[in-house]
C-alpha positions in Angstrom: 16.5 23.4 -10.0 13.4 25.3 -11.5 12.0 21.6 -12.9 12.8 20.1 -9.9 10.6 22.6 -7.8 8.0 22.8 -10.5 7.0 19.0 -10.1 7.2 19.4 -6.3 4.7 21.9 -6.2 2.9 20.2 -9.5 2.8 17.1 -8.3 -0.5 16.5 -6.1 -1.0 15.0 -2.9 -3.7 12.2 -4.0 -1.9 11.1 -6.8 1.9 11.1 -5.1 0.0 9.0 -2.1 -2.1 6.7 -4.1 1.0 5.7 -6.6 3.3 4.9 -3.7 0.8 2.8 -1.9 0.3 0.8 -5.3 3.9 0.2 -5.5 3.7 -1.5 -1.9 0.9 -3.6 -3.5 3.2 -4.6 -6.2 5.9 -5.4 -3.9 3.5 -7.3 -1.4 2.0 -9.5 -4.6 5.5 -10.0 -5.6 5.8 -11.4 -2.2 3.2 -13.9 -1.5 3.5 -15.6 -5.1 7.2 -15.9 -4.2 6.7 -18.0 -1.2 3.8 -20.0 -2.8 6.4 -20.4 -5.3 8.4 -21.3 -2.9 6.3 -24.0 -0.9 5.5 -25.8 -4.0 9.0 -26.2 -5.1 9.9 -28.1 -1.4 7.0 -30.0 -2.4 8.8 -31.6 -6.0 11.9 -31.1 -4.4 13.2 -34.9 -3.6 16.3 -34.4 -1.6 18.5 -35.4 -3.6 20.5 -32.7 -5.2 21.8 -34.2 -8.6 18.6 -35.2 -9.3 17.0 -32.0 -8.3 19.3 -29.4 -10.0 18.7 -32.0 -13.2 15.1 -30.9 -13.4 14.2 -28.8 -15.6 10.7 -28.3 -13.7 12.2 -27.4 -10.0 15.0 -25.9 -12.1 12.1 -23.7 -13.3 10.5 -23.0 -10.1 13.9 -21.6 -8.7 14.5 -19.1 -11.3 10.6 -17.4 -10.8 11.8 -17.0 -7.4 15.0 -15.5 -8.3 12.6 -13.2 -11.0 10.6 -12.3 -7.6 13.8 -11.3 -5.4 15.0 -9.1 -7.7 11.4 -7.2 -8.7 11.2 -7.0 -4.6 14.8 -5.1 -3.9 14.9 -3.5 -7.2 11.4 -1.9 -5.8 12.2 -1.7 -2.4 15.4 0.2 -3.4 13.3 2.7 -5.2 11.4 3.4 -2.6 14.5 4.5 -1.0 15.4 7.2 -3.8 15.7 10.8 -3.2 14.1 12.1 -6.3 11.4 14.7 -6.5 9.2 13.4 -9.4 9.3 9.7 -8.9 7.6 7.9 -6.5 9.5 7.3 -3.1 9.2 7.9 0.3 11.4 10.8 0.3 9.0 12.8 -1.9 6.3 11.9 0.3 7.7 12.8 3.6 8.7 16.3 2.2 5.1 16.9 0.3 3.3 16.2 3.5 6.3 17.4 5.6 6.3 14.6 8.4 7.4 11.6 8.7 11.1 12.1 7.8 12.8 10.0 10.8 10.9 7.4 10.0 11.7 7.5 6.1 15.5 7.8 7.2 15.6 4.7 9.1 13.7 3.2 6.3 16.5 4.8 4.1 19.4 3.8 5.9 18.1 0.2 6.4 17.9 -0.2 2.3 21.2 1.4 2.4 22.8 -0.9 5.4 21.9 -4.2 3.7 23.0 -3.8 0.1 19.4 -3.6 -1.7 20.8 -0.3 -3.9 23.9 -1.8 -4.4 22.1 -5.4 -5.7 20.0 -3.1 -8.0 22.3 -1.0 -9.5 25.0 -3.6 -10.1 23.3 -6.4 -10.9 19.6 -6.2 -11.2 18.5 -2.6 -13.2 20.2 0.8 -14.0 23.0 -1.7 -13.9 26.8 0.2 -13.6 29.6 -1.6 -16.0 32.5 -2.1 -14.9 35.2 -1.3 -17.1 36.8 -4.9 -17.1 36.6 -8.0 -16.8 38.4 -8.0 -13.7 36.8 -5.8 -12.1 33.3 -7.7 -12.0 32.3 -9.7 -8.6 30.2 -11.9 -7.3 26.2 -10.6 -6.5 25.9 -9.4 -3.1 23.8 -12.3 -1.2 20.4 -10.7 0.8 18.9 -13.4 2.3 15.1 -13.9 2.7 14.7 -12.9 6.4 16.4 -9.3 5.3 14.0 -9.0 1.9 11.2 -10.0 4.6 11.8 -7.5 7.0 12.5 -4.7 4.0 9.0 -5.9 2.9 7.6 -5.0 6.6 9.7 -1.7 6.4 7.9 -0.5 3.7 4.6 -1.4 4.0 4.4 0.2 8.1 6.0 3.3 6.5 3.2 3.4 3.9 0.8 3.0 7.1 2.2 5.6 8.4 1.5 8.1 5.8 -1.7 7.0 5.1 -3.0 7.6 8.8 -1.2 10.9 8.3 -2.8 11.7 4.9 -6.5 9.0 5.5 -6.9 9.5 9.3 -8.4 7.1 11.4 -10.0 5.2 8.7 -6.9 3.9 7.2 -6.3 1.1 9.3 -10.0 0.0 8.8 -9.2 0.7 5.2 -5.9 -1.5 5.3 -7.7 -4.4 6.9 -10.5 -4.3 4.2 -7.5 -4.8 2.1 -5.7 -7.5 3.8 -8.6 -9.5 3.4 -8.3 -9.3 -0.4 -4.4 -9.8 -0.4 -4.6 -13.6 -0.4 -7.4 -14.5 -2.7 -6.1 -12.3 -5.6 -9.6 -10.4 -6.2 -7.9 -7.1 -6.4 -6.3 -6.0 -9.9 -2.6 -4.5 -9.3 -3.7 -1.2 -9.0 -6.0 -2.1 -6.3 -3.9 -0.6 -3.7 -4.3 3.1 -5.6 -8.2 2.8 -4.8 -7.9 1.8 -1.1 -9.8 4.7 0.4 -12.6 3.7 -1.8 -13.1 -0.1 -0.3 -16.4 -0.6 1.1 -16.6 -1.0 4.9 -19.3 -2.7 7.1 -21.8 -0.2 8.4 -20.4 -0.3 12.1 -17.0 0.2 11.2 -18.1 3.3 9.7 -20.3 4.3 12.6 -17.3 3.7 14.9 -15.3 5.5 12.4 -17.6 8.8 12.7 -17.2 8.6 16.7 -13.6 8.6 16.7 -13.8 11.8 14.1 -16.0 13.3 16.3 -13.8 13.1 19.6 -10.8 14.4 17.3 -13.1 17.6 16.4 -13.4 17.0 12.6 -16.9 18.6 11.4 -18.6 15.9 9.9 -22.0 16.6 10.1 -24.6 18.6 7.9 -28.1 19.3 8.6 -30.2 17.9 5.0 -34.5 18.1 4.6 -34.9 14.3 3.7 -38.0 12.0 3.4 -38.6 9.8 6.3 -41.4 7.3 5.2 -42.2 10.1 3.1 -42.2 13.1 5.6 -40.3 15.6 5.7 -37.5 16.1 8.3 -34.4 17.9 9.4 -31.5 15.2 10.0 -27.7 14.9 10.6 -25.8 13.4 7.6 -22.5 12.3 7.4 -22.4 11.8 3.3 -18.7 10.9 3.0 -19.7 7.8 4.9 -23.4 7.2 4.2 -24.6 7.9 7.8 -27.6 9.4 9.1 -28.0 10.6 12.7 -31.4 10.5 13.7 -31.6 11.7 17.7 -28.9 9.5 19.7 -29.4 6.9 16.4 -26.8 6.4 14.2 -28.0 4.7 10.5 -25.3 3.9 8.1 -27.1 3.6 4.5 -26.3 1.0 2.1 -24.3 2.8 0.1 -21.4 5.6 0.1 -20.4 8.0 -0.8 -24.0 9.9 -0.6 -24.7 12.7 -2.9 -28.8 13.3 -2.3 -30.7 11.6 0.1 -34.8 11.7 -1.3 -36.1 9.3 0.8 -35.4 6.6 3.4 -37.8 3.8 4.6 -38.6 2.2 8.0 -40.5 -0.8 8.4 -43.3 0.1 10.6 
């Protein structure tokens, strides 16, 4: 019990969050190179079905998928787990205490449609049984279920980040969509998701919304306008500068000093 509430309270907020939302990258990656997978083998596939389960190529293609499927419900049923210490939904519903409906319905849902029992008994952490006899058949998830687990988990991680990011997460997460398909991101890309650059406007729409919800945002700073000095309105978490009723978002954020900014006369 005492370890058990020493990595609760050890365990920090950032680095909980940031872990679980790489794990839904994993899972989503695991995803879409399953169905590309997927498309190419219908395309080599010839219809006829001695011929096809006789090559060794489509035969091929079919067990990568199967490799996929089971990284997919073996990490979707992780995400299920009770268990301070690793990284689930669970622990992050009780660490930012909200959230927990929604991570029981994600909970029982895993539960309902057999993803635990898969992992356990057939995929990792596997349980023997104690003969022969007693072995069956793998439960059968189809792909509509693994789909929708997929969905599941990713609107849950949504969730907390808009809990834990605010408004900016679903910017954030669209930033990131835009990189899911092309591959640009490493696999820990997910972890560094508040980081992602976003357009200027976003971020001056962004610093509105904050505004309305009554988050202090704004410091007075003595900058350099064209070399003069001047008391101004920053915004340094998102490079903006309010100048009267203008809003300027800099080229680059975070800001740490401003020295001197430049208008074109």
């Amino acid at each position: 019990m005492g370890s058990k509430n020493s990595n609760f309270q050890k365990t920090g907020i950032d680095n909980l969050i940031s872990n679980l939302r790489g794990e839904i990258g994993e899972i989503v990656d695991s995803w879409i190179l399953m169905r590309e997978i997927f498309v190419t083998s219908r395309k080599i596939r010839t219809g006829d079905t001695k011929k096809d389960f006789s090559s060794p190529e489509y035969l091929k293609l079919l067990r990568v998928i199967d490799k996929f499927k089971n990284d997919i419900i073996a990490r979707l049923s992780e995400l299920s787990e009770k268990k301070v210490g690793q990284i689930n939904f669970d622990f992050a519903s009780q660490k930012l205490n909200t959230l927990i409906k929604e991570t029981k319905k994600y909970q029982d849902f895993i539960k309902e449609k057999k993803f635990m029992n898969l992992r356990h008994e057939y995929i990792s952490h596997k349980k023997l049984p104690a003969t022969w006899e007693e072995h069956r058949a793998p439960y059968r998830i189809s792909d509509l279920t693994i789909l929708k687990g997929v969905a599941k988990a990713l609107i849950l991680m949504k969730d907390f980040d808009q809990v834990y990011l605010g408004v900016r997460s679903k910017f954030l997460w669209y930033e990131m969509r835009k990189k899911r398909y092309d591959f640009s991101m490493p696999f820990s890309g997910y972890t560094l998701l508040p980081y992602l650059r976003l357009p200027g406007k976003t971020r001056i729409y962004i610093s509105k919304i904050e505004e309305e919800q009554g988050k202090e945002i704004w410091k007075d700073e003595s900058i350099k306008i064209n070399n003069h000095s001047a008391l101004v309105r920053v915004y340094k978490e998102l490079g903006l500068v309010k100048l009267g009723d203008q809003l300027i978002a800099l080229p680059e954020y975070p800001v740490i000093t401003i020295k001197n900014i430049e208008f074109q006369k």
